[in-house]
N, CA, C and O of each residue as an XYZ file, in Angstrom:
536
protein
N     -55.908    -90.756    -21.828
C     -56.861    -91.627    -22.483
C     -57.568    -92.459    -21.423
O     -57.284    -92.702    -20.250
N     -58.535    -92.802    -22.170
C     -59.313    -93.583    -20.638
C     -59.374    -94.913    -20.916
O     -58.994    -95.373    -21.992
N     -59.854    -95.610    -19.967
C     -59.753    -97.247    -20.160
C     -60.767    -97.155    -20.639
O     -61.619    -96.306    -20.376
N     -60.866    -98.516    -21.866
C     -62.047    -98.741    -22.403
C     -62.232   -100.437    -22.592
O     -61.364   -101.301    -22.470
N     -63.379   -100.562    -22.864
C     -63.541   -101.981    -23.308
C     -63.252   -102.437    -24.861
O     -63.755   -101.683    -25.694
N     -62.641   -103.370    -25.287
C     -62.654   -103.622    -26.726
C     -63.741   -102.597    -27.430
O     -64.884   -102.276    -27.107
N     -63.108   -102.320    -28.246
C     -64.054   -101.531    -29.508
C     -64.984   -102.208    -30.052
O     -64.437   -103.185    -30.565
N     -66.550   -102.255    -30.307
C     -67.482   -103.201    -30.727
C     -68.072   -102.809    -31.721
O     -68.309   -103.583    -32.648
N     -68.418   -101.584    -31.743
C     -69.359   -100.421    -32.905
C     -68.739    -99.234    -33.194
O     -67.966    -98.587    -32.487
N     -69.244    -98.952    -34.561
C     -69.126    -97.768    -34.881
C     -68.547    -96.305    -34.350
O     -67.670    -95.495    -34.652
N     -69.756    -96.512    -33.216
C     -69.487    -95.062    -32.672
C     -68.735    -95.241    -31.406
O     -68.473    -94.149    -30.901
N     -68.219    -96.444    -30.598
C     -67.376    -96.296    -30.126
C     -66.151    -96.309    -30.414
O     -65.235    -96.151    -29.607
N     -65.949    -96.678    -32.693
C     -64.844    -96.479    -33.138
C     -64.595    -94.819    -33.395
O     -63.463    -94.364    -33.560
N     -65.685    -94.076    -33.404
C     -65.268    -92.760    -33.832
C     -65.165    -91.873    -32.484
O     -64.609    -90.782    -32.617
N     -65.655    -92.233    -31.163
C     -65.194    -91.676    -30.313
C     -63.578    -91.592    -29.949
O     -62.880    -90.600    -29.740
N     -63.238    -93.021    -29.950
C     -61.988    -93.576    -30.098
C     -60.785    -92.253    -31.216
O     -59.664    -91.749    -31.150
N     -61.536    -92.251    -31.775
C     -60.713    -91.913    -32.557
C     -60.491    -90.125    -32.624
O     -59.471    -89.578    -33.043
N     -61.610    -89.484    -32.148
C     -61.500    -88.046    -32.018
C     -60.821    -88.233    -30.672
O     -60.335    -87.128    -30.429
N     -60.560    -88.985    -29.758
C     -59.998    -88.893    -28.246
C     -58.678    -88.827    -28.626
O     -57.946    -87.943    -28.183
N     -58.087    -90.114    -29.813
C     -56.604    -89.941    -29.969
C     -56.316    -88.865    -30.929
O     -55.266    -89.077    -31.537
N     -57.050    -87.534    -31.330
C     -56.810    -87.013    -32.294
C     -56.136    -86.103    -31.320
O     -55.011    -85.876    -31.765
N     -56.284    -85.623    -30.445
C     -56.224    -84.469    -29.110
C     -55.027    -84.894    -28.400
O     -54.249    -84.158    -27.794
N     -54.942    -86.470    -28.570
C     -53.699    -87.090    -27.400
C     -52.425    -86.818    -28.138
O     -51.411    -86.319    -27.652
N     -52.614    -87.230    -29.441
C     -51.566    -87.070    -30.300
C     -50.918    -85.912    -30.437
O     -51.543    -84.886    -30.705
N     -49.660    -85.921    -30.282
C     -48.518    -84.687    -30.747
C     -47.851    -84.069    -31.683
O     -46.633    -84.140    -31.520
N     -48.250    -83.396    -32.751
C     -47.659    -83.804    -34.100
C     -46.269    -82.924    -34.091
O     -46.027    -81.959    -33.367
N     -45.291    -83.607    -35.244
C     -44.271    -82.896    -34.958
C     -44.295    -81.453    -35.697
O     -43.230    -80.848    -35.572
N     -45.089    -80.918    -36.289
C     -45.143    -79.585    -36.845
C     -45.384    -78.594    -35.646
O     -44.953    -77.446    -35.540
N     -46.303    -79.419    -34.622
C     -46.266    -78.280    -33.703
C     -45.114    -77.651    -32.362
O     -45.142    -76.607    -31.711
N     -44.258    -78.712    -32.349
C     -43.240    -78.899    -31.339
C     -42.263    -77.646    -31.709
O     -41.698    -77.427    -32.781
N     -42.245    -77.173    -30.952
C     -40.498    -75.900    -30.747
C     -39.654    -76.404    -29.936
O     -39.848    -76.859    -28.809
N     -38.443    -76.289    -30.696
C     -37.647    -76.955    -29.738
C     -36.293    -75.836    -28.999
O     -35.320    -75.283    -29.513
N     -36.804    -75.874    -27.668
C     -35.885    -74.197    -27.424
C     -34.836    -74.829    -27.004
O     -34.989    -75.818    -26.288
N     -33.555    -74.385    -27.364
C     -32.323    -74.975    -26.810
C     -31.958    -74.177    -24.951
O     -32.403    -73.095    -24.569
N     -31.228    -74.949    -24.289
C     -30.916    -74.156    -22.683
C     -29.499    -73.705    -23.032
O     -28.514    -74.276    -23.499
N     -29.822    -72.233    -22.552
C     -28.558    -71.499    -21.986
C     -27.173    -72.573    -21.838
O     -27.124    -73.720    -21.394
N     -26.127    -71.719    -22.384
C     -24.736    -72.506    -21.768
C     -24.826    -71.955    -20.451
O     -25.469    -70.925    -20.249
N     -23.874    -72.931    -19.009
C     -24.014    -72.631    -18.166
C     -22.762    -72.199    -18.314
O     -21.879    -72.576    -19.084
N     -22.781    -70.964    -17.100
C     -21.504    -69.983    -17.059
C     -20.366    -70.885    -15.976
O     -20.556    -71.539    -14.951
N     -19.387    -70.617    -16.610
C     -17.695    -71.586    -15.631
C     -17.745    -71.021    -14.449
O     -17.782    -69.791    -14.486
N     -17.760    -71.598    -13.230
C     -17.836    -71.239    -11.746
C     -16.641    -70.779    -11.140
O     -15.691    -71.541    -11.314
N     -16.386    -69.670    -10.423
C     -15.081    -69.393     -9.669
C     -14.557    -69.635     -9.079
O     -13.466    -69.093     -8.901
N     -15.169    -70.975     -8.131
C     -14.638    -71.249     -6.832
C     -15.393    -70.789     -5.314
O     -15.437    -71.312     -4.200
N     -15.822    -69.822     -5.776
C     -15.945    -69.041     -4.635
C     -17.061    -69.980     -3.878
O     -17.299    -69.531     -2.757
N     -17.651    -70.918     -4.128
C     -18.804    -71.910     -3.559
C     -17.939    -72.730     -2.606
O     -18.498    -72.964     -1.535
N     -16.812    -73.179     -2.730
C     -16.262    -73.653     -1.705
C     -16.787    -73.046      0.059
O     -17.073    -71.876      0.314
N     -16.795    -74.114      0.987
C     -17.274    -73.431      2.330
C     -16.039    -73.873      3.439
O     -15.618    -74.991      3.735
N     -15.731    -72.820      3.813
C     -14.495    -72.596      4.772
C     -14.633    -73.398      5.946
O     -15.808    -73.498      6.301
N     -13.636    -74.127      6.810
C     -13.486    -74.792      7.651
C     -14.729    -74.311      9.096
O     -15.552    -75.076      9.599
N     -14.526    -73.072      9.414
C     -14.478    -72.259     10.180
C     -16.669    -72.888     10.089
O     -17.166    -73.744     10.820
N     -17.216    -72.302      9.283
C     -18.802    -72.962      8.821
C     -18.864    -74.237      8.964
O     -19.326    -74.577     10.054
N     -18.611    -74.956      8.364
C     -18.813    -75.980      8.419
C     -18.242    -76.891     10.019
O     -18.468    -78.100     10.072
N     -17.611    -76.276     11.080
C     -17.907    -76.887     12.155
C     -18.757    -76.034     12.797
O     -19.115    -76.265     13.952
N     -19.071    -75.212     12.275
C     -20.754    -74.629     13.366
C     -21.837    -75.870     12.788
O     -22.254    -76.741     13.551
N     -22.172    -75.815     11.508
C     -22.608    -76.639     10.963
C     -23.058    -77.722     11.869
O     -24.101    -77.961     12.478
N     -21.595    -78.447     11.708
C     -21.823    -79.949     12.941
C     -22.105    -79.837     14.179
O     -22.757    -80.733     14.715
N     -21.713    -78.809     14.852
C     -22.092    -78.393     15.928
C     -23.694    -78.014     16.346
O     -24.224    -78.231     17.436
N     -24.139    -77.553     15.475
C     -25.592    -77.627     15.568
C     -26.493    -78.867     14.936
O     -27.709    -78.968     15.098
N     -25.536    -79.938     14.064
C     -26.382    -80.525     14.160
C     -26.409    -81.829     15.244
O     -27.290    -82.613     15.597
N     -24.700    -81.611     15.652
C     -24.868    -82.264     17.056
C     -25.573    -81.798     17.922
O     -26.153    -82.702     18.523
N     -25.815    -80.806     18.292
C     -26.650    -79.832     19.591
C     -28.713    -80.556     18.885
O     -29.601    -80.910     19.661
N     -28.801    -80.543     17.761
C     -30.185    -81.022     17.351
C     -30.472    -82.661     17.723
O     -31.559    -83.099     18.100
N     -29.362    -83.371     17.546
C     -29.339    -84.924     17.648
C     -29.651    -85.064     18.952
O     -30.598    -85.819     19.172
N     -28.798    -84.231     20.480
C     -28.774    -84.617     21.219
C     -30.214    -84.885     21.676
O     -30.795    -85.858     22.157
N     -30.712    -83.072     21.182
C     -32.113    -82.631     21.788
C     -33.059    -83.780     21.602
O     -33.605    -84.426     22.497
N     -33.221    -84.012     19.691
C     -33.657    -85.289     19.328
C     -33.951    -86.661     20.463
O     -34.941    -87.304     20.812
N     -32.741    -86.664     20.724
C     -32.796    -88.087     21.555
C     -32.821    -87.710     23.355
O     -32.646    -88.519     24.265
N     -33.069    -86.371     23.460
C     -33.745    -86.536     24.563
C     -35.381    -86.707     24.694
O     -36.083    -87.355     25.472
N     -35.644    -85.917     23.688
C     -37.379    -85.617     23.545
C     -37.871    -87.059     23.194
O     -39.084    -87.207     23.340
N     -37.158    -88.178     22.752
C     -37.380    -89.583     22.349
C     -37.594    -89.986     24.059
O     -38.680    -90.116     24.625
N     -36.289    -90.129     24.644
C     -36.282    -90.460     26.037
C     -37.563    -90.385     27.440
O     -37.861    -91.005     28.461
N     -38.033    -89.100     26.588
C     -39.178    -88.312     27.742
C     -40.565    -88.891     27.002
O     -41.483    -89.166     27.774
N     -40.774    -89.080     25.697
C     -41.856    -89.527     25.188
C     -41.716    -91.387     26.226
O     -42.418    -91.797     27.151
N     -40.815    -91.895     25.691
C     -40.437    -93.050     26.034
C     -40.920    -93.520     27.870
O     -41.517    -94.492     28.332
N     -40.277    -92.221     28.536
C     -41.182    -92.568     30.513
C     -41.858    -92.047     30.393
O     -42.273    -92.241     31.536
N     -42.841    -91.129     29.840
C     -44.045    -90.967     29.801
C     -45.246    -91.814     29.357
O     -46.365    -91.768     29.867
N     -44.775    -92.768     28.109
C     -45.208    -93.683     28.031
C     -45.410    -95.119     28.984
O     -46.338    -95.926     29.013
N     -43.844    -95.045     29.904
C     -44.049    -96.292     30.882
C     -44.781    -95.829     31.701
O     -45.767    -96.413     32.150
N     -44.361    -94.582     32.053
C     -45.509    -94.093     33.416
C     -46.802    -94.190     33.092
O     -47.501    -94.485     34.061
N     -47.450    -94.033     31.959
C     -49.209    -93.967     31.655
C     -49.336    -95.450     31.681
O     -50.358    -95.874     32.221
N     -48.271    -96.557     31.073
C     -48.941    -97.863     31.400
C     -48.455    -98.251     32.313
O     -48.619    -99.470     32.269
N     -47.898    -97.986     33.219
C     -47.580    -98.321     34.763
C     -48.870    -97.464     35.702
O     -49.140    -97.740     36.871
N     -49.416    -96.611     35.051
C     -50.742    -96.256     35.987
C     -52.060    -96.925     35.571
O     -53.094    -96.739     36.211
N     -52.007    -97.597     34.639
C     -52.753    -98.486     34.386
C     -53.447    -99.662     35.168
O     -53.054   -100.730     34.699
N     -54.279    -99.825     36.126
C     -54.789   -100.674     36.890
C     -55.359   -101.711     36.427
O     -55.574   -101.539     35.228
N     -55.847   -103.090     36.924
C     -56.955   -103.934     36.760
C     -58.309   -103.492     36.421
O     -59.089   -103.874     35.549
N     -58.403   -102.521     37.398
C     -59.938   -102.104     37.220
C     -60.613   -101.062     35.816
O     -61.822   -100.883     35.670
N     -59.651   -100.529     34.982
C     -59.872   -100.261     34.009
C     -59.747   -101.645     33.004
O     -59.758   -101.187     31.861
N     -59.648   -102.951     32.939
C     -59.744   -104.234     32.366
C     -60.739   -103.939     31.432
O     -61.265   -102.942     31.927
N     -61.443   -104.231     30.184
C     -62.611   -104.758     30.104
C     -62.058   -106.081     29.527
O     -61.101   -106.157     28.757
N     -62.810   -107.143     30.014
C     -63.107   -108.648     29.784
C     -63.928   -109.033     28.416
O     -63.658   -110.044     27.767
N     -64.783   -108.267     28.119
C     -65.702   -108.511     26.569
C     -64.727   -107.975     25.806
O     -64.692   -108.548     24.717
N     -63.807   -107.000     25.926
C     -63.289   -106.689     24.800
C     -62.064   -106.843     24.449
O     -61.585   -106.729     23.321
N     -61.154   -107.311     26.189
C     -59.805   -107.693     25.992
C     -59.034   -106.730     25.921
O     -58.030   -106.833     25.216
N     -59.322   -105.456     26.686
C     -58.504   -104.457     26.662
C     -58.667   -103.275     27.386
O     -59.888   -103.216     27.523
N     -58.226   -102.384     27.884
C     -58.053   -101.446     28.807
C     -58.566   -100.122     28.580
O     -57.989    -99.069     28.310
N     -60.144   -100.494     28.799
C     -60.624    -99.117     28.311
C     -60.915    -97.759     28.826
O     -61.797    -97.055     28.333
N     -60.061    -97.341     29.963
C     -59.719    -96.576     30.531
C     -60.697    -95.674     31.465
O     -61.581    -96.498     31.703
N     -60.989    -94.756     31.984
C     -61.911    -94.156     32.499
C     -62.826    -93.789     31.617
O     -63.245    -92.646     31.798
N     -63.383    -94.498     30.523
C     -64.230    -93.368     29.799
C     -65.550    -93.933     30.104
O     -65.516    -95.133     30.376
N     -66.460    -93.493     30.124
C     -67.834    -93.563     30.885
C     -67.930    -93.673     32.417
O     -68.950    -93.934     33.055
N     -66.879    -93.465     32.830
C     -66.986    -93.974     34.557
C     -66.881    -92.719     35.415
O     -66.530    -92.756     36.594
N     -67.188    -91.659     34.789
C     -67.439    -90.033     35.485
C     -68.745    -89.806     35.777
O     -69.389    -90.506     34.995
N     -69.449    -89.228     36.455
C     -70.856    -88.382     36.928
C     -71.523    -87.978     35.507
O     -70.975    -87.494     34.517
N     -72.697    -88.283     35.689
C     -73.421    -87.918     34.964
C     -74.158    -86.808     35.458
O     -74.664    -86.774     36.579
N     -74.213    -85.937     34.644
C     -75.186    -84.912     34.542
C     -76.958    -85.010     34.705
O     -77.562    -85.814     33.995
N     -77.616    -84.237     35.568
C     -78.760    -84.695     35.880
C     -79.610    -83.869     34.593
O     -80.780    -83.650     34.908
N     -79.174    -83.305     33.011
C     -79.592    -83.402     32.042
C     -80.015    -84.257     31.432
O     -81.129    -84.490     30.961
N     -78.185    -85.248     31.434
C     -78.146    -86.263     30.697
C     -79.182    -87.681     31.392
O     -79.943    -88.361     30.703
N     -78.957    -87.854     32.840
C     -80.297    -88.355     33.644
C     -81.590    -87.975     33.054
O     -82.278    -88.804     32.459
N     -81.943    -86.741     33.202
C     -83.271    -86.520     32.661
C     -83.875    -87.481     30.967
O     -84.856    -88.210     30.819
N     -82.888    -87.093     30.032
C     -82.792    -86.900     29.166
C     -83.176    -89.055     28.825
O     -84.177    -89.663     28.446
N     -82.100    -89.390     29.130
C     -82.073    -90.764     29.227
C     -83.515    -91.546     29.991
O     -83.941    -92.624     29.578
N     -84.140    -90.801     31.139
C     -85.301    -91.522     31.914
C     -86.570    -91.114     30.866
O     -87.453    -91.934     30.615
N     -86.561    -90.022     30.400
C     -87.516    -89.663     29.707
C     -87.459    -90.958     28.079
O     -88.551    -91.364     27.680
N     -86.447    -91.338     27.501
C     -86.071    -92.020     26.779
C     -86.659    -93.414     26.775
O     -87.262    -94.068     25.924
N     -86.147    -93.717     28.433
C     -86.412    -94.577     28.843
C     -88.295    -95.202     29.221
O     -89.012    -96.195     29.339
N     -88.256    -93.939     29.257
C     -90.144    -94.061     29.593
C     -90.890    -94.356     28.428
O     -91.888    -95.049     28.624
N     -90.613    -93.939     27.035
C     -90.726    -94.240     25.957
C     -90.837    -95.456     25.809
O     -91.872    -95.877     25.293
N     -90.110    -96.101     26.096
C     -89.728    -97.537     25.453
C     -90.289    -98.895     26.874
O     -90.316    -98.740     28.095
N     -90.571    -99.842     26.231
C     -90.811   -100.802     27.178
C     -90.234   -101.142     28.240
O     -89.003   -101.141     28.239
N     -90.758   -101.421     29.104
C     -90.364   -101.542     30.433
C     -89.230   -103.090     30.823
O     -88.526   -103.490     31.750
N     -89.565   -103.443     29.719
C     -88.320   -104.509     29.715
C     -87.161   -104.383     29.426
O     -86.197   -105.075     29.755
N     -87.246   -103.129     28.545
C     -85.408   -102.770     27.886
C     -85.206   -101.673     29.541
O     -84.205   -100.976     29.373
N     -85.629   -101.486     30.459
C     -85.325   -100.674     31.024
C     -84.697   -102.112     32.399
O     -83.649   -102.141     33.043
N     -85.609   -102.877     32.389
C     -85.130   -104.146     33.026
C     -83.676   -104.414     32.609
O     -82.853   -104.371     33.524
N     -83.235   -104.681     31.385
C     -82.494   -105.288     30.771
C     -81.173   -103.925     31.345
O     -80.226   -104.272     32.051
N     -81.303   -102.861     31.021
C     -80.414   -102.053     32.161
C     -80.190   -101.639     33.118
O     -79.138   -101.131     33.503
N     -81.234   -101.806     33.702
C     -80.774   -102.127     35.673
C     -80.245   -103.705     35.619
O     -79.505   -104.035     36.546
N     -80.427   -104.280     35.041
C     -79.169   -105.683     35.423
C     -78.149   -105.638     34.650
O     -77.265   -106.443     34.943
N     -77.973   -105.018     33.817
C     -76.207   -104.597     33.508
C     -75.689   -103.678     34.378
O     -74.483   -103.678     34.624
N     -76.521   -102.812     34.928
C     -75.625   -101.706     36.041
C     -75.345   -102.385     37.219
O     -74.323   -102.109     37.847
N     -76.344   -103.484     37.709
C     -75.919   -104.377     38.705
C     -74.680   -104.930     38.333
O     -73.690   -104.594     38.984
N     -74.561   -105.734     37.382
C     -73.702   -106.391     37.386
C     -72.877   -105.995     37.378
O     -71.859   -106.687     37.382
Protein backbone atom coordinates (compact mmCIF):
# COMPACT_ATOMS: atom_id res chain seq x y z
CA UNK A 1 0.00 0.00 0.00
CA UNK A 2 1.32 3.35 -0.50
CA UNK A 3 1.54 6.32 1.74
CA UNK A 4 -1.12 8.62 1.37
CA UNK A 5 -2.41 11.81 2.68
CA UNK A 6 -5.71 11.85 4.75
CA UNK A 7 -8.58 10.92 2.52
CA UNK A 8 -10.43 14.28 1.39
CA UNK A 9 -12.75 13.29 -1.71
CA UNK A 10 -14.53 10.96 -3.25
CA UNK A 11 -12.29 9.62 -5.60
CA UNK A 12 -9.49 9.42 -3.46
CA UNK A 13 -12.05 7.35 -1.30
CA UNK A 14 -12.62 4.91 -4.16
CA UNK A 15 -9.09 4.62 -5.17
CA UNK A 16 -8.44 3.78 -1.59
CA UNK A 17 -10.58 1.35 -1.66
CA UNK A 18 -9.99 -0.76 -4.99
CA UNK A 19 -6.07 -0.63 -3.65
CA UNK A 20 -7.25 -2.49 -0.38
CA UNK A 21 -9.44 -4.77 -2.40
CA UNK A 22 -6.08 -6.50 -4.05
CA UNK A 23 -4.10 -6.13 -0.57
CA UNK A 24 -6.61 -8.06 1.16
CA UNK A 25 -6.43 -11.91 1.66
CA UNK A 26 -9.55 -13.64 1.93
CA UNK A 27 -9.79 -16.75 3.74
CA UNK A 28 -11.64 -18.77 0.95
CA UNK A 29 -8.67 -18.44 -1.03
CA UNK A 30 -5.87 -19.74 1.34
CA UNK A 31 -4.69 -23.67 1.10
CA UNK A 32 -3.27 -24.74 3.77
CA UNK A 33 -0.57 -27.56 2.87
CA UNK A 34 0.59 -29.38 5.87
CA UNK A 35 4.93 -30.31 5.94
CA UNK A 36 6.13 -33.72 5.66
CA UNK A 37 6.93 -35.61 9.04
CA UNK A 38 10.59 -35.48 9.33
CA UNK A 39 12.22 -38.92 9.14
CA UNK A 40 14.18 -40.21 12.83
CA UNK A 41 18.00 -39.77 12.16
CA UNK A 42 20.59 -42.67 12.62
CA UNK A 43 23.37 -41.24 14.00
CA UNK A 44 25.42 -41.57 11.34
CA UNK A 45 25.87 -37.40 11.26
CA UNK A 46 28.04 -37.65 14.13
CA UNK A 47 31.86 -36.50 12.92
CA UNK A 48 34.76 -38.64 14.08
CA UNK A 49 37.66 -37.36 16.10
CA UNK A 50 40.11 -38.08 13.40
CA UNK A 51 38.02 -34.80 10.97
CA UNK A 52 37.48 -32.72 13.12
CA UNK A 53 41.27 -32.14 14.09
CA UNK A 54 42.10 -31.59 10.39
CA UNK A 55 39.33 -29.25 10.70
CA UNK A 56 41.25 -27.15 13.43
CA UNK A 57 44.22 -27.62 11.89
CA UNK A 58 43.32 -25.79 8.92
CA UNK A 59 41.67 -23.41 10.52
CA UNK A 60 44.69 -22.79 12.57
CA UNK A 61 47.00 -22.90 9.39
CA UNK A 62 44.16 -19.95 7.93
CA UNK A 63 44.40 -17.73 11.26
CA UNK A 64 48.03 -17.80 11.14
CA UNK A 65 48.13 -16.81 7.34
CA UNK A 66 45.33 -14.24 8.33
CA UNK A 67 47.53 -12.52 10.73
CA UNK A 68 50.41 -12.51 8.71
CA UNK A 69 48.85 -10.80 5.59
CA UNK A 70 47.48 -8.18 8.49
CA UNK A 71 51.26 -7.76 9.57
CA UNK A 72 52.56 -7.02 5.88
CA UNK A 73 49.54 -4.69 5.07
CA UNK A 74 50.44 -3.06 8.48
CA UNK A 75 54.75 -2.21 7.24
CA UNK A 76 53.65 -1.47 4.15
CA UNK A 77 51.59 0.99 5.40
CA UNK A 78 54.47 2.46 7.82
CA UNK A 79 56.82 2.29 5.03
CA UNK A 80 54.48 4.50 2.48
CA UNK A 81 54.09 7.03 5.44
CA UNK A 82 57.61 6.92 6.44
CA UNK A 83 58.39 7.83 2.66
CA UNK A 84 56.37 10.55 2.95
CA UNK A 85 58.40 13.88 2.85
CA UNK A 86 57.76 17.66 3.64
CA UNK A 87 57.80 18.50 0.21
CA UNK A 88 54.74 16.67 -0.77
CA UNK A 89 52.95 19.14 2.26
CA UNK A 90 50.22 21.16 0.80
CA UNK A 91 49.64 24.20 3.23
CA UNK A 92 46.05 25.41 1.58
CA UNK A 93 44.80 22.19 2.14
CA UNK A 94 46.50 20.67 5.19
CA UNK A 95 47.53 17.59 3.77
CA UNK A 96 49.86 15.47 1.78
CA UNK A 97 49.06 15.53 -1.63
CA UNK A 98 51.51 13.44 -2.97
CA UNK A 99 53.20 13.54 -6.39
CA UNK A 100 50.20 14.18 -8.35
CA UNK A 101 50.66 16.97 -10.84
CA UNK A 102 54.40 17.23 -10.26
CA UNK A 103 55.43 14.89 -13.44
CA UNK A 104 56.36 16.31 -17.13
CA UNK A 105 54.03 17.46 -19.10
CA UNK A 106 53.46 16.49 -22.42
CA UNK A 107 54.20 19.01 -25.20
CA UNK A 108 50.34 18.09 -26.38
CA UNK A 109 49.12 18.91 -23.23
CA UNK A 110 51.57 22.32 -23.51
CA UNK A 111 50.19 22.93 -26.82
CA UNK A 112 46.81 22.34 -25.92
CA UNK A 113 46.81 24.59 -22.69
CA UNK A 114 48.88 27.76 -24.65
CA UNK A 115 46.43 27.64 -27.34
CA UNK A 116 43.68 27.87 -24.41
CA UNK A 117 45.53 30.22 -23.02
CA UNK A 118 45.68 32.55 -26.07
CA UNK A 119 41.99 32.53 -26.05
CA UNK A 120 41.50 34.10 -22.98
CA UNK A 121 42.87 37.41 -21.58
CA UNK A 122 46.11 38.12 -21.02
CA UNK A 123 45.60 38.69 -17.42
CA UNK A 124 44.36 35.18 -16.45
CA UNK A 125 47.57 34.11 -18.13
CA UNK A 126 49.41 36.73 -15.71
CA UNK A 127 47.57 35.38 -12.86
CA UNK A 128 49.44 31.86 -13.80
CA UNK A 129 52.83 32.69 -14.30
CA UNK A 130 52.68 34.05 -10.64
CA UNK A 131 51.34 30.95 -9.16
CA UNK A 132 54.07 28.89 -11.00
CA UNK A 133 56.51 31.38 -9.55
CA UNK A 134 55.49 31.07 -6.46
Amino acid sequence: MKLRAPITDKIDVRNFNDELKHAVVKRSRVRYITAPEEEETTGDDEVDAETLAQANEIFERLQKEAEADEAAKAAEWTAKLAAEDESNYNAATGSYSGAYGKGNVSDETKALAANILGEKADSLADIINQNQVD
